[in-house]
DRENZALO-112258 format. One record per atom (N, C-alpha, C, O, CB): residue in one letter; x, y negated, z. Coordinates in steps of 0.1 Angstrom, whole numbers, padded with zeros to 4 digits, always signed. Each point is the difference from the previous one (the first is absolute). Glycine has a CB too. Layout:
N
AXYZ...
% end
This chain:
232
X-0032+0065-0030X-0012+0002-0009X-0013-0002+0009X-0009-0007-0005X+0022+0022-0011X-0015-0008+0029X-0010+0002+0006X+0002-0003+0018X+0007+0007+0007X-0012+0009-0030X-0001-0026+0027X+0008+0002+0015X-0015-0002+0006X-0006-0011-0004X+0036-0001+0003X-0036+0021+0010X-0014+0000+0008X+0008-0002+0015X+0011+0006+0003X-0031+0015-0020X+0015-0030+0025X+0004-0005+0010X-0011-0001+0013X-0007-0011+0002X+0024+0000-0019X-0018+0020+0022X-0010-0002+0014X-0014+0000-0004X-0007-0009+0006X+0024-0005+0006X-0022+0020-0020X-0009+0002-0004X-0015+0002+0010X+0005+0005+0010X+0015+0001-0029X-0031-0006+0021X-0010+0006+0005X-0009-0002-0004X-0005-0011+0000X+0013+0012+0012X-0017+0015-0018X-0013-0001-0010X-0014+0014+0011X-0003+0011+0004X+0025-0016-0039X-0025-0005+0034X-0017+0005+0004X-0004+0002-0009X+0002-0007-0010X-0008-0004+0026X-0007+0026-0017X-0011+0002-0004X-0010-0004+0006X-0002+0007+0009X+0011+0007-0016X-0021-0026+0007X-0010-0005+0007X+0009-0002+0013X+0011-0005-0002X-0034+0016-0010X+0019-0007+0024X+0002-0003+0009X+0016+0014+0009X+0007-0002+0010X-0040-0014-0015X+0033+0024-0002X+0015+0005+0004X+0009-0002-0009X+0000-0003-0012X-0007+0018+0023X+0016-0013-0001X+0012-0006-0001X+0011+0013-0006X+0005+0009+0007X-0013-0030+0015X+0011+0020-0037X+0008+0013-0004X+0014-0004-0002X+0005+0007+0009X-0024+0004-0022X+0027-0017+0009X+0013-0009+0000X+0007-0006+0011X-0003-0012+0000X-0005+0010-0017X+0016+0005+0026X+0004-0009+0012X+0015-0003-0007X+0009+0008+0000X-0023+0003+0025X+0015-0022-0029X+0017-0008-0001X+0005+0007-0005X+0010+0004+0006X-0005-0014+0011X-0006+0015-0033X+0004+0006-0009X+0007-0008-0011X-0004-0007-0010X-0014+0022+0017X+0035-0012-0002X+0008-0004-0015X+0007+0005-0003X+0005+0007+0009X-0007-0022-0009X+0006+0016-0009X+0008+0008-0012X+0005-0008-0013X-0009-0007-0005X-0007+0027+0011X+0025-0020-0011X+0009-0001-0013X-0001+0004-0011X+0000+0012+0002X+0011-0012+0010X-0012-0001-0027X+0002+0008-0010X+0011-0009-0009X-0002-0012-0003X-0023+0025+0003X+0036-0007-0002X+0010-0010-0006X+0002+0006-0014X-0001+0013-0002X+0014-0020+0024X-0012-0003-0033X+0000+0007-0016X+0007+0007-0002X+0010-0001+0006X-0014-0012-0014X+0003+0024-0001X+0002+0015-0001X-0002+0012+0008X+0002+0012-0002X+0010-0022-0009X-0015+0004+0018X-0001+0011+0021X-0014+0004-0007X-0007-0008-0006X+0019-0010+0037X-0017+0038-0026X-0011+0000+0003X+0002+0006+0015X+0008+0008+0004X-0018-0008-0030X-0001-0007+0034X+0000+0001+0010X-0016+0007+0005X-0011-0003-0004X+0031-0017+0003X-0018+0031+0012X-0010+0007+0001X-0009+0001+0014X+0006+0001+0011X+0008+0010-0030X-0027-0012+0017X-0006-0001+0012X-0003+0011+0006X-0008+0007-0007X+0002-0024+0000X+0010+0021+0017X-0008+0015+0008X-0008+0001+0010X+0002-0006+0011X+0015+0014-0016X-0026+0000+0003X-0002-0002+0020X-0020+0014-0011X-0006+0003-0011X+0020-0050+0034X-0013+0050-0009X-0019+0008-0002X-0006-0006-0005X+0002-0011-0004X-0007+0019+0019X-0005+0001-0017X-0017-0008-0004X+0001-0012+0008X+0007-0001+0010X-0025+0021-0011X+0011-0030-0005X-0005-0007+0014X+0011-0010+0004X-0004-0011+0006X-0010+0031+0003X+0029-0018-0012X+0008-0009+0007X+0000-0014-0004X+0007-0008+0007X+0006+0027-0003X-0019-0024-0014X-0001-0010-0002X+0002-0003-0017X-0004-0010-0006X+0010+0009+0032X+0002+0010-0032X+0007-0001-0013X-0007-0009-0008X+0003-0012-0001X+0007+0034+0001X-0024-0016-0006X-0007-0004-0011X-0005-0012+0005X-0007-0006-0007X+0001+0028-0002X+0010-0028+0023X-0008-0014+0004X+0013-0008-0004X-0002-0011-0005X-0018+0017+0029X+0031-0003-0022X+0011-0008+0000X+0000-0002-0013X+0001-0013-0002X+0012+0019+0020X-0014+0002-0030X+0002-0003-0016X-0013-0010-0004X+0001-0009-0008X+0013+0036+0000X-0026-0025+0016X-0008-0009-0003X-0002-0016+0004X-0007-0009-0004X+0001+0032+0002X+0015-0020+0013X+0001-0013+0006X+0006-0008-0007X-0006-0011-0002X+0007+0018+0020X+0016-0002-0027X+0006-0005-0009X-0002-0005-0010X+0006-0009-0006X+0000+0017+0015X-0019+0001-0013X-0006-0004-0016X-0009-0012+0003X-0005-0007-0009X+0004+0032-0003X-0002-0027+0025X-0012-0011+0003X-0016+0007+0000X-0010-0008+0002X+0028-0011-0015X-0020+0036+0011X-0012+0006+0002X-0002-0005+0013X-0008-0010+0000X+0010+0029-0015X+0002-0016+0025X-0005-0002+0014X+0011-0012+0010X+0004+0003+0011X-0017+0026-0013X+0015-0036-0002X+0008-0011+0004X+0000+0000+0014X-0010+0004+0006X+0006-0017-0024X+0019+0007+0026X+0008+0000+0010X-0012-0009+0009X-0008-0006-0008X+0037+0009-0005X-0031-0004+0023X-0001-0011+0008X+0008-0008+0003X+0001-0013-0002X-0012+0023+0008X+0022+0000+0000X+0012-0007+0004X+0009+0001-0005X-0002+0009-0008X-0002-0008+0023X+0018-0007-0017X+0014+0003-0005X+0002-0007-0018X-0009-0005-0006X+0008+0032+0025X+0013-0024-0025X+0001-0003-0013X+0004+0013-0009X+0005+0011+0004X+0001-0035+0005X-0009+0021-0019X+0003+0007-0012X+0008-0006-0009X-0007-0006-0009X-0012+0015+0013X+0030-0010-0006X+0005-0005-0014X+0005+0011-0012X+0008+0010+0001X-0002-0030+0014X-0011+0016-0023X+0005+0008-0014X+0009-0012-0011X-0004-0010-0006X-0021+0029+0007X+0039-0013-0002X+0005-0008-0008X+0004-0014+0011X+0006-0002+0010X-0021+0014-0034X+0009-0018+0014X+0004-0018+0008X-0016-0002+0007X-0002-0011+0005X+0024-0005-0029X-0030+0022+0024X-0013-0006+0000X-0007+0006+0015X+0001+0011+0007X-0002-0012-0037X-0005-0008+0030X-0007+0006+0018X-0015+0002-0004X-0008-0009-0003X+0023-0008+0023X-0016+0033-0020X-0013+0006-0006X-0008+0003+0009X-0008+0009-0004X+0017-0001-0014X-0011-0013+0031X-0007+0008+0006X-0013-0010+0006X+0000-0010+0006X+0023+0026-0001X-0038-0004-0013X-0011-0007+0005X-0004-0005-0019X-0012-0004-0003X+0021-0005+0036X-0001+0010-0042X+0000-0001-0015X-0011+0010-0003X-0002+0009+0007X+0027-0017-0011X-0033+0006-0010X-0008+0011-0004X+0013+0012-0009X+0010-0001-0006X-0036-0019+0005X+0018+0028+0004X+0010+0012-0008X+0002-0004-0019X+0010+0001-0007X-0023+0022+0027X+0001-0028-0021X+0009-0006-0015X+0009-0008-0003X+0005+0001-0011X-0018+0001+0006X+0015-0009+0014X+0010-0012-0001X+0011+0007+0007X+0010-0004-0005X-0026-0017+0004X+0017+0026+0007X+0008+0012+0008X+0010+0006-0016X+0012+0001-0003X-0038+0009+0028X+0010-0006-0031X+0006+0015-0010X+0008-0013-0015X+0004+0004-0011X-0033+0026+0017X+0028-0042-0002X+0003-0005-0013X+0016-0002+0004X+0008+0000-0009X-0034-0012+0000X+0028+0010+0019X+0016-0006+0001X+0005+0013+0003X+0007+0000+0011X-0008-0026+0000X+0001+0040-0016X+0006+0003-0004X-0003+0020+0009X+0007+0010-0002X+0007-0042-0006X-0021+0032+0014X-0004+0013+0015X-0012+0004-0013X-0008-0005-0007X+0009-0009+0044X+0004+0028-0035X-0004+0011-0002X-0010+0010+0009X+0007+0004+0009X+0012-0010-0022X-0030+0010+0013X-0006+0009+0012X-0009+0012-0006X-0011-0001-0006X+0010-0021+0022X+0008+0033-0013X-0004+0016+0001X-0010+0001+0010X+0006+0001+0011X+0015+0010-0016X-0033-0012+0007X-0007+0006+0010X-0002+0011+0000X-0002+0005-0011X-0006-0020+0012X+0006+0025+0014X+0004+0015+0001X-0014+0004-0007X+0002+0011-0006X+0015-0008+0031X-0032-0010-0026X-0010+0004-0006X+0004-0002-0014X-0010+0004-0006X-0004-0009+0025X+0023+0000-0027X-0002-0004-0015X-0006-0007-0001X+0005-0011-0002X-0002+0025-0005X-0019-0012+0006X-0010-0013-0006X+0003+0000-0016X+0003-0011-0005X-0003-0007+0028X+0000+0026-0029X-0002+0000-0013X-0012-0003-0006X-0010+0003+0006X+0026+0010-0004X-0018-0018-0014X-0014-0003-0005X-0004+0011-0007X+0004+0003-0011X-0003-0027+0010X-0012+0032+0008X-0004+0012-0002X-0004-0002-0014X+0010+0002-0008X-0016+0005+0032X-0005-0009-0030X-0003-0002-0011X+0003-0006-0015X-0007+0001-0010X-0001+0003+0028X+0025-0011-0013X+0007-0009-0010X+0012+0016-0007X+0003+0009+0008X-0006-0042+0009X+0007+0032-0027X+0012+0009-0001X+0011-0004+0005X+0001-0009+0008X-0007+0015-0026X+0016+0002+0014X+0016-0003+0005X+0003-0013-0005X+0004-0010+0006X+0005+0034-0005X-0011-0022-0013X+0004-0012-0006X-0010-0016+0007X+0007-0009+0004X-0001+0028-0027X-0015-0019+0023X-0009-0009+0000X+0003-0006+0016X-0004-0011+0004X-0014+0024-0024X+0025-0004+0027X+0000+0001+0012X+0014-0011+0006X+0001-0007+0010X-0015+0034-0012X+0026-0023-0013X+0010-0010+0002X-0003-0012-0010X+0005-0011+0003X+0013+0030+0004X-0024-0018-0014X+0000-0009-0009X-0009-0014+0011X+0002-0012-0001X-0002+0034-0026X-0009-0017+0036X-0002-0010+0008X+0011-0006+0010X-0002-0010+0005X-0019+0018-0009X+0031-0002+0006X+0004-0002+0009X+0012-0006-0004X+0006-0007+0008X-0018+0023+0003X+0018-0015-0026X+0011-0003-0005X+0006-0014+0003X-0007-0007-0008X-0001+0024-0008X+0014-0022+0020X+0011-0018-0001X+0011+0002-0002X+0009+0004+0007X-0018-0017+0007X+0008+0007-0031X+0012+0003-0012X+0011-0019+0006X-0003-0011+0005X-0021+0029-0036X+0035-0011+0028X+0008-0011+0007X+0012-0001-0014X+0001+0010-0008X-0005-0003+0041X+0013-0019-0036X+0009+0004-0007X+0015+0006+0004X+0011-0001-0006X-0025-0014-0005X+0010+0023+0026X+0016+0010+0002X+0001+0012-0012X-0009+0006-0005X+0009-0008+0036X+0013+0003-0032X+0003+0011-0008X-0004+0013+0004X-0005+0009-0007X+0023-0021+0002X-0016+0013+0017X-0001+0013+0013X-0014-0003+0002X-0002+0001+0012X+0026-0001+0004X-0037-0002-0023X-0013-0003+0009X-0007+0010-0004X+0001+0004-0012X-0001-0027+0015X-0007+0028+0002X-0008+0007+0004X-0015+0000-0009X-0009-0008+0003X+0024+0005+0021X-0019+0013-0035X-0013-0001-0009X-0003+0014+0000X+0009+0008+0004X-0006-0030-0019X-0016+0025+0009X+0000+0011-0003X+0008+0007-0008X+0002+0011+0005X-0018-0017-0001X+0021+0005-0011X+0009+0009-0005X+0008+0002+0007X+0002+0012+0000X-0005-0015-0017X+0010-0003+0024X+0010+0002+0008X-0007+0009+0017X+0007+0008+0006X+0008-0033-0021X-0023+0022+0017X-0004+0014+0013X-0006+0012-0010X+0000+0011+0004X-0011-0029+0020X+0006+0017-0036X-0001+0016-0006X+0013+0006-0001X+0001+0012+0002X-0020-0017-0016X+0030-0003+0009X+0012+0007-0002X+0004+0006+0014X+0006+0011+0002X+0002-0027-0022X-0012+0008+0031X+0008-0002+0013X-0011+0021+0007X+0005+0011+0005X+0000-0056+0002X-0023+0040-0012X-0004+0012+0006X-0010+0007-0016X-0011-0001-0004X+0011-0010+0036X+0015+0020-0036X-0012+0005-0014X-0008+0006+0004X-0001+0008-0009X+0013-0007-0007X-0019+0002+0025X-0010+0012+0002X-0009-0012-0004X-0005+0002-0011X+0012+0020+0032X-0010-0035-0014X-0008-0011-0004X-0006-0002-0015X-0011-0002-0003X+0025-0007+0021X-0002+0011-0027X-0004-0004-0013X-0002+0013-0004X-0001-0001-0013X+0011-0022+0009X-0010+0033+0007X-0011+0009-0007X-0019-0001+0003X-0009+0003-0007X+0034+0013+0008X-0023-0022+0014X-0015-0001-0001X-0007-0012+0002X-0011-0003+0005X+0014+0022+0001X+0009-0028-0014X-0004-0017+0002X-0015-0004-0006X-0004-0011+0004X+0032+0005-0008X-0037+0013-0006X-0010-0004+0000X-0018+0012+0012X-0013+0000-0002X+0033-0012-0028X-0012+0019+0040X-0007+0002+0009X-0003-0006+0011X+0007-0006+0007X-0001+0018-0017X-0021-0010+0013X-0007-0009+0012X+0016+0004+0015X+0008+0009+0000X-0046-0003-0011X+0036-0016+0019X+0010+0003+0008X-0011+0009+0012X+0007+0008+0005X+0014-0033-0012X-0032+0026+0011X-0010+0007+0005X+0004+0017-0002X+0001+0008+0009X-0019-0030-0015X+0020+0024-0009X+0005+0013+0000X+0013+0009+0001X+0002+0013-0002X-0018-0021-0007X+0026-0005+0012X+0016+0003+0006X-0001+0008+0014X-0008+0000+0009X+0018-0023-0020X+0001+0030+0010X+0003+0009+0012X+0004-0012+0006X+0000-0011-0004X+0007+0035-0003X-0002-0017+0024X+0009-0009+0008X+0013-0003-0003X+0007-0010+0002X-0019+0018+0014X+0014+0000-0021X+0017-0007-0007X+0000-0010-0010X+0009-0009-0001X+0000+0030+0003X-0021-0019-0012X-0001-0008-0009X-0003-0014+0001X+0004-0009-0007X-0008+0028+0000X-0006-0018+0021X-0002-0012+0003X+0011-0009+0007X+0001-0012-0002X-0023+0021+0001X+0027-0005+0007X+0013-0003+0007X+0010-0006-0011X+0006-0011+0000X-0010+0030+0018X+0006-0009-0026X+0006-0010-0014X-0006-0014-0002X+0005-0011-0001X-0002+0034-0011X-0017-0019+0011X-0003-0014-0007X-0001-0010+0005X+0001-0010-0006X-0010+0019-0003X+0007-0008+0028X+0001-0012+0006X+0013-0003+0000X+0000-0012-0004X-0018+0015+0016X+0031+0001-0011X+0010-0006+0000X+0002-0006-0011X+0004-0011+0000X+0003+0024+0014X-0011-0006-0027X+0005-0006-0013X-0010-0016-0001X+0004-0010-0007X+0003+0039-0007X-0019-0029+0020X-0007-0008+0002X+0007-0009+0008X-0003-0011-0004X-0015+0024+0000X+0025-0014+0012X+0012-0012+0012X+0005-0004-0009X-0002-0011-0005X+0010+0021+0026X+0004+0001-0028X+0009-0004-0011X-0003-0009-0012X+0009-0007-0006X-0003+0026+0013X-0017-0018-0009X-0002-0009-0014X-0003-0011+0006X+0000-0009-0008X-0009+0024-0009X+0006-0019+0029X-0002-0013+0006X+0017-0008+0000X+0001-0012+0004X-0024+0022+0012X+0034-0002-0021X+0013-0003+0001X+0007-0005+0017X+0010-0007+0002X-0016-0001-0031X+0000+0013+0038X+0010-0001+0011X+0011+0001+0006X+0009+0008-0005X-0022-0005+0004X+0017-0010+0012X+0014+0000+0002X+0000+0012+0012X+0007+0010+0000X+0001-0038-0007X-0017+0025+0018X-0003+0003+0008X-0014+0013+0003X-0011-0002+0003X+0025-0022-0002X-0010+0036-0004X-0009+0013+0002X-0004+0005+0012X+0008+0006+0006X+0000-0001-0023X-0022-0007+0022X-0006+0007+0013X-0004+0011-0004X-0010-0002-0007X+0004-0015+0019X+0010+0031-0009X-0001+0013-0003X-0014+0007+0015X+0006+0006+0009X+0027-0005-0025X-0045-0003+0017X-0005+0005+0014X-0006+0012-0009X-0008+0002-0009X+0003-0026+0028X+0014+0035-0008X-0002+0018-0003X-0001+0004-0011X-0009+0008-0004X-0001-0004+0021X+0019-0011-0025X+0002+0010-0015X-0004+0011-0006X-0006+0004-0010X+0021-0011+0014X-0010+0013+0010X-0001+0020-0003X-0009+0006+0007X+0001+0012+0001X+0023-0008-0004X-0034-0011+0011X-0010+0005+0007X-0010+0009-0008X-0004-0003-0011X+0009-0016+0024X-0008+0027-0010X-0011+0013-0006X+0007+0007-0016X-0006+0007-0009X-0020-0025+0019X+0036+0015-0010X+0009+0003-0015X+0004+0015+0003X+0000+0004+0011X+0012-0029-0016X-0010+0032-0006X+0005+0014+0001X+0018-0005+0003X+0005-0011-0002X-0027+0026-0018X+0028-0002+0027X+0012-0002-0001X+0010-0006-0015X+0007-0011+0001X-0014+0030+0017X+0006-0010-0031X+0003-0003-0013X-0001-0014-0001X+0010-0005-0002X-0017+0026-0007X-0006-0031+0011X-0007-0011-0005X+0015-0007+0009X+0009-0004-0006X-0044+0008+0001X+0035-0004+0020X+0004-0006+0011X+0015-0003-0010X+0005-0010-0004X-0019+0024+0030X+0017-0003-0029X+0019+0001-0005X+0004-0012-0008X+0008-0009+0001X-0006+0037-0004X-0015-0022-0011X+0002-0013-0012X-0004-0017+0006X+0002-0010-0008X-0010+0031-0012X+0003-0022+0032X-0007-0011+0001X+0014-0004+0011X+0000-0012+0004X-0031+0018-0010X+0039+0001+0010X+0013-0004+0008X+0012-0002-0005X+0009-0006+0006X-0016+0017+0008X+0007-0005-0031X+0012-0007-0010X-0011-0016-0005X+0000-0011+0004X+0017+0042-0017X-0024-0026+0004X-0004-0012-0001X+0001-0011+0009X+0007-0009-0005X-0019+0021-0005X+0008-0016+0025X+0002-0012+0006X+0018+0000+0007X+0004-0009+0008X-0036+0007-0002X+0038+0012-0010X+0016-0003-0005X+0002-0008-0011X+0006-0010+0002X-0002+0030+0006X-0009-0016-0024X+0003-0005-0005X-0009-0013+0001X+0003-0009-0008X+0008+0029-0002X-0019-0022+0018X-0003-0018+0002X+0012-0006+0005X+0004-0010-0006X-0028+0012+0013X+0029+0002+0003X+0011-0007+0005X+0011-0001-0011X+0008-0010+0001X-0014+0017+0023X+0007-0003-0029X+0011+0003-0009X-0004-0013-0012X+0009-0006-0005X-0005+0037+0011X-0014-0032-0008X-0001-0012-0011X-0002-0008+0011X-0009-0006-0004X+0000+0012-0020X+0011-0010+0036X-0001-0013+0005X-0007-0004+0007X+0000-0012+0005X+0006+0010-0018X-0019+0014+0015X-0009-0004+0008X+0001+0001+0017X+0003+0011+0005X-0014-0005-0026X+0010-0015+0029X+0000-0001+0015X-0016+0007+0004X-0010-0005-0005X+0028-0019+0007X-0017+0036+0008X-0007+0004+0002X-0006+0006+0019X+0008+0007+0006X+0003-0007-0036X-0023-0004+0037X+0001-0001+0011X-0013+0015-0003X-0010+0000-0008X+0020-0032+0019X-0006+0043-0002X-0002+0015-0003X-0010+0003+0015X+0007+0002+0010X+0021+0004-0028X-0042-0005+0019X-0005+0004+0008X-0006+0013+0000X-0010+0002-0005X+0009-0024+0007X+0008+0031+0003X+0000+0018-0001X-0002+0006+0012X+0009+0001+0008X+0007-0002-0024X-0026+0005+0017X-0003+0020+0011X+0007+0009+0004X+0003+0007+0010X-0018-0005-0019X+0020-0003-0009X+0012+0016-0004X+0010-0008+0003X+0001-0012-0004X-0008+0030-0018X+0016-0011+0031X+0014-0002+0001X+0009+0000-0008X+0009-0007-0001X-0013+0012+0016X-0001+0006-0022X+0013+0008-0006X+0003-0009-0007X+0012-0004-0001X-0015+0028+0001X-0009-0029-0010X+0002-0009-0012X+0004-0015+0008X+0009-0005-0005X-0029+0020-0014X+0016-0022+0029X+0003-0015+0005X+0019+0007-0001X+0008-0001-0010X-0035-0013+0033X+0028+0020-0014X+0013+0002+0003X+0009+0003-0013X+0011-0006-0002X-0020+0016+0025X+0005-0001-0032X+0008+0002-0015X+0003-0014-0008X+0011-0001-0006X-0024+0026+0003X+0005-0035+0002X-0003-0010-0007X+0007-0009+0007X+0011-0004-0005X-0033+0011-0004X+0020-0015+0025X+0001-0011+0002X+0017-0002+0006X+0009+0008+0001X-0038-0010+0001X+0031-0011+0000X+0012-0004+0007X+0002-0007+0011X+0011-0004+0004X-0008+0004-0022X-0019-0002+0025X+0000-0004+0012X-0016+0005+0001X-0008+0000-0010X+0030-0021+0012X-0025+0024+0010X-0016+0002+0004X+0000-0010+0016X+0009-0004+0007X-0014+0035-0020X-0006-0032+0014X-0006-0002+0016X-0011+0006+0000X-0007+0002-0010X+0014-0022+0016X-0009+0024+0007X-0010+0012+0009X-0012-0010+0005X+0003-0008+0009X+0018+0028+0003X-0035-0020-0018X-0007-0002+0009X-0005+0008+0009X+0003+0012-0002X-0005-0024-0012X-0005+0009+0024X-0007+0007+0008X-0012-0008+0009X+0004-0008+0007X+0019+0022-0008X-0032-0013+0001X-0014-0008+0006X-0001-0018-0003X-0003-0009+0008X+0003+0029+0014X+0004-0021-0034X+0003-0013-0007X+0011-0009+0008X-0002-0011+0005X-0022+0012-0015X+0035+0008+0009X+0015-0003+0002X+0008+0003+0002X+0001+0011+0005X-0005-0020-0003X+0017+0000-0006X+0015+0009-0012X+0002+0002+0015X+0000-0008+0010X+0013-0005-0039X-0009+0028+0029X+0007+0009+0009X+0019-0002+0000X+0008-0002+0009X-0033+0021-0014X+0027-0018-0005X+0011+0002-0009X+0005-0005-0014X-0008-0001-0010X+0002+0017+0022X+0019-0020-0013X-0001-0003-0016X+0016+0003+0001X+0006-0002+0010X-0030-0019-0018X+0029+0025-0005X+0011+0003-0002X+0006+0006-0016X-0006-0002-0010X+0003+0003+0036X+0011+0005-0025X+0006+0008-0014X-0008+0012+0002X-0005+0004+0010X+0032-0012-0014X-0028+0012-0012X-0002+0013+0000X+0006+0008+0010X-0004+0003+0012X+0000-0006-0033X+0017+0006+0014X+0008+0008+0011X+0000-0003+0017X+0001+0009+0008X+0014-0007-0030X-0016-0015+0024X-0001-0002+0017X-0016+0009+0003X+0000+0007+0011X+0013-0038-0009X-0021+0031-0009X-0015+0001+0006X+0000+0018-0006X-0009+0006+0007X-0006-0037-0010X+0022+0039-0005X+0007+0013-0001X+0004+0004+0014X-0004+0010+0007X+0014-0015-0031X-0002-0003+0026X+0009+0008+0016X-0005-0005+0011X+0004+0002+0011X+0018-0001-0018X-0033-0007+0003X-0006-0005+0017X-0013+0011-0002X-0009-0003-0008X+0015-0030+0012X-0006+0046+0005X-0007+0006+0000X-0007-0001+0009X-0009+0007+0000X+0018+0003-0010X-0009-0020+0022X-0012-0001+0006X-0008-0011+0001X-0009+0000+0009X+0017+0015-0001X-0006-0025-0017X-0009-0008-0007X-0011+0006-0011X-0011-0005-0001X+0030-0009+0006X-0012+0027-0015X-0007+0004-0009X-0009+0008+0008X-0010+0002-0007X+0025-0005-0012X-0016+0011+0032X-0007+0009+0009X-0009-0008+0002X-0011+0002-0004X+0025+0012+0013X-0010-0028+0000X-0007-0002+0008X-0010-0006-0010X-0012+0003+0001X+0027-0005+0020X-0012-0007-0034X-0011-0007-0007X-0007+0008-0010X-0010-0005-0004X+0022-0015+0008X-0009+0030-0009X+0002+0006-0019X-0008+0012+0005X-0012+0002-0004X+0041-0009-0009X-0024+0014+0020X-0003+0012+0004X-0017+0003+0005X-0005-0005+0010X+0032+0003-0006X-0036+0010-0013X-0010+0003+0000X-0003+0010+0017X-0011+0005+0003X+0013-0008-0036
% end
């Protein structure tokens, strides 16, 4: 589904990515770890084409995306959670997917009605400004906002960041039950607990590069990888 190959992305003039690649294969969600700072939120943006590679390839699918604008990115099929949301403060819930909606003729596709069923807390306050949503709420809405774009491919960057515990739980069955209808999903997470509950393979960044990559369970019993990199 997803193969990033030697990647290297500068901000202006430094250098945050050194020879970063990684895999996402369909139905796998695969999870990114590493601190503040290790690089995560640059790697998901590199992929979407926000801050494009200098060096290296990107392919998604059959297609070599790298250095593409993020719309043309988001049309073949890539989905993107940014850890800020970016919701449109002043539009409602509704108003908020209804821009964002691309109606397709799969059976399995993805419209509003189908992410209110997926997050009913949504359609109770589908005609509220999204400005006045909590953090959970909004977190709903940006994902349901990916989803109605009908993606194959979901970039999740810090889901559960600033979330209450409660919010965290429902928002860790939910992107279960993404996988479960089909969605491939590449999981950039802080919290362990949740990368680790959720995924089926992670790699460790650390100062923009993969330390490690392996199974859940391999990167479980390797306790001094999780010290040396994870550990606050």
């Amino acid at each position: 589904m997803l193969q990033v190959d030697g990647i290297h992305t500068y901000y202006g003039l430094s250098h945050i990515l050194f020879d970063v690649s990684l895999t996402v294969s369909k139905g796998e969600i695969v999870c990114l770890l590493g601190r503040n700072g290790a690089g995560k939120s640059t790697t998901m943006k590199s992929i979407i084409g926000l801050n494009p590679p200098r060096q290296g390839k990107i392919r998604f699918k059959t297609n070599d995306i790298a250095g593409k604008k993020p719309y043309l990115i988001a049309r073949m099929g890539m989905g993107f959670v940014p850890d800020d949301r970016r919701v449109f403060f002043d539009l409602t819930v509704d108003e908020n997917l209804e821009i964002s909606e691309r109606l397709t003729d799969r059976l399995d596709s993805w419209n509003r009605e189908r992410v209110y069923d997926f997050f009913p807390s949504l359609k109770h306050i589908h005609s509220r400004k999204a400005g006045l949503l909590s953090g959970g709420e909004q977190q709903m809405l940006t994902i349901a906002r990916a989803l109605v774009t009908n993606p194959d491919l979901l970039l999740l960057d810090e889901p559960t960041e600033g979330l209450a515990p409660i919010v965290v739980g429902m928002l860790e069955q939910r992107i279960l039950a993404l996988k479960e209808a089909g969605l491939t999903i590449l999981l950039a997470e802080q919290n362990q607990k949740t990368a680790l509950s959720l995924s089926d393979r992670g790699y460790i960044l650390d100062n923009g590069v993969i330390r490690y990559h392996g199974t859940i369970d391999e990167l479980r019993s390797n306790e001094d990888v999780m010290r040396k990199y994870l550990l606050v």
